[in-house]
N, C-alpha and C positions, 0 to 999 in steps of 0.2 A: 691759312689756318686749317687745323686737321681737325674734323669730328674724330671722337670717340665714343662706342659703346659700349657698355659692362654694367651689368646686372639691373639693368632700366635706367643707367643713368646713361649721359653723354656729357663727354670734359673736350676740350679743347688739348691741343697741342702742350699748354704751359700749364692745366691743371692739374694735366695726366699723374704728374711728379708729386702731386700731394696727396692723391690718394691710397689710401691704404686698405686694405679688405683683408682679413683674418676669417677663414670658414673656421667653425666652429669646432671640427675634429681636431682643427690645429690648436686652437687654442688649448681647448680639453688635454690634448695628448703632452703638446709641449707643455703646456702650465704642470700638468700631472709631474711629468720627467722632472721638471725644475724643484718640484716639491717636496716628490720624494726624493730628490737626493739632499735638499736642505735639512729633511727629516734624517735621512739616514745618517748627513754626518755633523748631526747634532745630537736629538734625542737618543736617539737608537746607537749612537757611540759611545756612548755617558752611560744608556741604559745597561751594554753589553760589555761597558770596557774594551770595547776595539783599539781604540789608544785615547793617548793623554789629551789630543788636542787637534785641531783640523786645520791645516795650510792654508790661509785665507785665498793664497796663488793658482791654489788648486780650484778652489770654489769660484774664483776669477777665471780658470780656463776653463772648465763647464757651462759656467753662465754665459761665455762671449760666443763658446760652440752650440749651447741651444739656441741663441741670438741668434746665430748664422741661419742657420735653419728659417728659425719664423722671421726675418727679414727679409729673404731669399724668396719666400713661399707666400709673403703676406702683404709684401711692398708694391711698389709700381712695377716692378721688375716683373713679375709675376703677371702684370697685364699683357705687358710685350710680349714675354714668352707663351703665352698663351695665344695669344691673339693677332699678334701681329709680328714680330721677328726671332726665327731661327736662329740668331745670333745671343738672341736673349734668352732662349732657353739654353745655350750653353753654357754663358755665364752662372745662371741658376745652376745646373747641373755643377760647375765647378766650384761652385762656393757650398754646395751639399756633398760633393764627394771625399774633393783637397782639402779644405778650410776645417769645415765646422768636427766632422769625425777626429781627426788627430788632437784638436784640444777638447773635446770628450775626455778623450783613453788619457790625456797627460791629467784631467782633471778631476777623473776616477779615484779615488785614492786605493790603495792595495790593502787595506784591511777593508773593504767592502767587497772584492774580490775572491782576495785568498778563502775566503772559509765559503765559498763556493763550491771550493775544490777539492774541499777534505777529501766527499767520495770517489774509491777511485776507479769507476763508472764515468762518473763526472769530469775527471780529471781527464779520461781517456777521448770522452766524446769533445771537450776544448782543446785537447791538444791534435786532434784531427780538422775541427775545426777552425782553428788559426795555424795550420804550418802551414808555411809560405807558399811551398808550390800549388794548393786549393787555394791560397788567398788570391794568389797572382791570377788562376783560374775563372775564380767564380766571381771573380770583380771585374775582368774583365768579358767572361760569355756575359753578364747579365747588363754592362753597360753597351758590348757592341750590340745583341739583340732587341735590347730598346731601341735601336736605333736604325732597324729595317721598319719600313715605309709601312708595312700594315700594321705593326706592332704601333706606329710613333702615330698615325693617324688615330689608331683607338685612343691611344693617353689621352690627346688634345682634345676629343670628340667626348669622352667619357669622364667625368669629374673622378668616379672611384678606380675606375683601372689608372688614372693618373697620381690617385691617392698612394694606389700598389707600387707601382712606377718609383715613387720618390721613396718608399720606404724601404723596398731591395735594394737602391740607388743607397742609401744613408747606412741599411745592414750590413749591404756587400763591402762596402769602403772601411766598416767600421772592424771589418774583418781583413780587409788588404793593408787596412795600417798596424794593426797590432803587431805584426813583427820587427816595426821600424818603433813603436812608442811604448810596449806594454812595460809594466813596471812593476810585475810578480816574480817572483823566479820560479814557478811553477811552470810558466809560460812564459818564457824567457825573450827580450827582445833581440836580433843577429846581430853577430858580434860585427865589428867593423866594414871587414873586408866583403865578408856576406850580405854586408847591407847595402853595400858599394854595386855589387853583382842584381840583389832583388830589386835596386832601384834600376839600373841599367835596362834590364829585363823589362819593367813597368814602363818604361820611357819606351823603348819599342813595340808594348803589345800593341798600340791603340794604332799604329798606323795605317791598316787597311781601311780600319772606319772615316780615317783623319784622311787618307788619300781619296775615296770614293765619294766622301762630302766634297771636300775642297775641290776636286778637279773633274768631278762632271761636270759633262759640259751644258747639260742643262738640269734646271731646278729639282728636284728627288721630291721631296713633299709638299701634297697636291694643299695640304693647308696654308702652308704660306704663301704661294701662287694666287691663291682666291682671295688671302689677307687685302684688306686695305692698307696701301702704300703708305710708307711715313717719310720722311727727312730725303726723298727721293731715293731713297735706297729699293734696286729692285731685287724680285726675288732670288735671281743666280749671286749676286751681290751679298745680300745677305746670309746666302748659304756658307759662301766661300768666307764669310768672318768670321760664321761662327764654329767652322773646321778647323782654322787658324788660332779663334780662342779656344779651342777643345785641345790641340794638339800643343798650342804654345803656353797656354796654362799650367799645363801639367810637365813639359818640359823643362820648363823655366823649373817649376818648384823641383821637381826628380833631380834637376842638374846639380843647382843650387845644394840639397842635402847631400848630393853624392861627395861633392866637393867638402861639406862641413864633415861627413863620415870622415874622407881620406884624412883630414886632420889631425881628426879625435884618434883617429889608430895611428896617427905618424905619434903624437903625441905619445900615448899609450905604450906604442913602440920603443921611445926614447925612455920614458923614467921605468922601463920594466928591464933596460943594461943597466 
């Protein structure tokens, strides 16, 4: 049986899975987000005539994407990744990147948007900001350099540069999907074949992080080396899964949509003769 410690407590091996911990900026921040957006597409729709009526689907994929997040950040998961396996933070790391940002953007609805954009200041600075080639950019500089050793050692050691960490992590993703999910035509999502190509691209950026995790040949971060051991997994061990869930996570999903794109444009293709 494994001790555990966190925050003056200590769980066993089979407690660890019930515990939950919610720091309080999470709460504040996600409760905030989930509020104002029940506000927005309630009161403030009704109040402003934005439209007739709210997609309850919509509010179902916002609320399962906030979910992501504070389960991700506030579960047992969250101990692991912290504290004890490298594998579990990239789980967490995939479920705040993949997961939870694209049903955001599907759960946004486009009249809380569009009149963002009226100015066209505005308009100018989101369309710099979500075209693709800075999406594909700035999603992946800020996920591969979290992920040198001085940088990944301060997140783990520091509560609020880890705070920073997951919120560039949640920003940047929220910005490399908008061109696969957005649903303005101000900011239009890429048509088929271009989406075929930005997801290709995406499934190649990450490799030199995914090759240099997974196949050194020994341990990279001196935190999980000092971790206390679990389930007999040692540290090169756990390095090496969680390279494999960094790179196979996000394959799978890029493969997966590249295949539903070519479809939708085979499709598209056929009823437009």
């Amino acid at each position: 049986m494994v001790d555990w410690f966190y925050l003056g407590a200590i769980f066993d091996s089979d407690s660890i899975w019930l515990h939950w911990h919610a720091h309080l900026e999470v709460i504040i921040g996600l409760g905030a987000l989930q509020l104002i957006y029940i506000y927005a597409t309630g009161t403030l729709r009704i109040k402003h005539g934005l439209a007739t009526s709210q997609d309850p689907k919509q509010t179902a994929l916002f609320t399962l994407g906030n979910a992501l997040i504070f389960i991700s950040i506030s579960s047992p998961l969250h101990i692991l990744s912290d504290h004890y396996l490298f594998s579990a933070h990239m789980l967490q790391h995939i479920i705040i990147t993949l997961f939870a940002p694209p049903l955001i953007i599907k759960g946004t609805p486009k009249y809380l948007i569009s009149p963002l954009l009226k100015s066209k200041i505005t308009l100018k600075i989101f369309r710099k900001v979500f075209n693709p080639i800075f999406a594909i950019i700035i999603f992946n500089v800020i996920f591969s350099v979290w992920h040198l050793p001085v940088l990944y050692e301060l997140s783990v050691h520091s509560h609020w540069i880890h705070v920073t960490e997951h919120i560039l992590f949640i920003v940047s993703a929220l910005i490399m999907w908008w061109p696969l999910c957005s649903q303005i035509t101000e900011i239009p999502k890429l048509s088929y074949p271009l989406q075929i190509l930005y997801l290709f691209v995406m499934s190649l950026a990450q490799i030199l992080v995914f090759g240099i995790v997974t196949f050194a040949p020994d341990p990279i971060y001196t935190h999980y080396i000092e971790a206390t051991r679990i389930w007999n997994i040692s540290p090169l061990t756990d390095q090496q899964i969680g390279g494999i869930i960094m790179k196979v996570g996000s394959g799978f999903m890029f493969m997966f949509m590249i295949v539903v794109a070519f479809f939708k444009w085979y499709d598209q293709e056929t009823n437009n003769k």
